[in-house]
Structures are given as structure tokens and as C-alpha cells.
N, C-alpha and C positions, 0 to 999 in steps of 0.2 A: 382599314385596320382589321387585322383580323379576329375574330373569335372565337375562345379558348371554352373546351366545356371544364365547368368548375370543378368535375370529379378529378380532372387529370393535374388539378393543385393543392398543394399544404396536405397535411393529413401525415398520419405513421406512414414508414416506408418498411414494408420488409426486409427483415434483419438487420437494420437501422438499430442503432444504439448501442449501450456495452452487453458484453456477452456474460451470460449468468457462469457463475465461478461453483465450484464445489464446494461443501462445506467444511471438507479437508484444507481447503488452498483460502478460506476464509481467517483473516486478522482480526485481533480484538486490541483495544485500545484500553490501557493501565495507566494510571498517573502515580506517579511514588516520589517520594522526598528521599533525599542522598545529602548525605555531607560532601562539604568541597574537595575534601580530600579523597576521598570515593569518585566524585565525579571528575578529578583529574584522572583518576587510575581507569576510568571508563576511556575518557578522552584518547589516552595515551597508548592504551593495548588497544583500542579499535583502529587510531591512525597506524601503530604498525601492523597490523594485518592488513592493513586497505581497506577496511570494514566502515560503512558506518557505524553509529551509536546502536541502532536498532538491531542490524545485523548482526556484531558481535554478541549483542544481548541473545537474541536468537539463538543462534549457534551453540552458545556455552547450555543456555537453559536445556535444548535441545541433547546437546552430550552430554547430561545428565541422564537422559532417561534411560 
């Protein structure tokens, strides 16, 4: 059997993990109430644009600025 010196197992690996993101490219997380009929007209104009929900949300908030 052979043996292995312990330093060369487990432990961090470098550059191992996810990569730290900018604080520009950083999301925040909102929770809001909508009525049904609001959240059908979310539904409906993000399925025609190919968007999801989030996305479209995005996008509009954003062309506002």
C-alpha cells in the first residue's frame, strides 16, 4: 500500500470556488405584492418578449433611468 503525505489532501485549492463579482454586477432581492391582474400583465408582456419575470422587470426599471 502506498503512502500519501497528508499535506497533499483536502484543504482550499487555489482558485477553487466562485469568483467574487463587482458590486455593479451585484443583485438585491425585493419582495412586493401585486394584484392578479397586474401580475397577469407581468406574465404576458415578459412571455412576449422571451423575458423572464425578473428580466423584464429589469429592463423596464432600468429604461427608466
Amino acid at each position: 500500500m502506498e503512502t500519501t503525505d497528508k499535506k497533499q489532501r483536502g484543504g482550499a485549492r487555489q482558485g477553487a470556488g466562485r469568483k467574487k463579482i463587482g458590486e455593479e454586477q451585484r443583485s438585491h432581492t425585493i419582495t412586493c405584492r401585486i394584484t392578479p391582474k397586474a401580475m397577469a400583465a407581468l406574465e404576458t408582456m415578459s412571455k412576449a418578449k422571451g423575458l423572464s419575470k425578473n428580466s423584464f422587470i429589469n429592463d423596464w426599471l432600468e429604461s427608466m433611468l
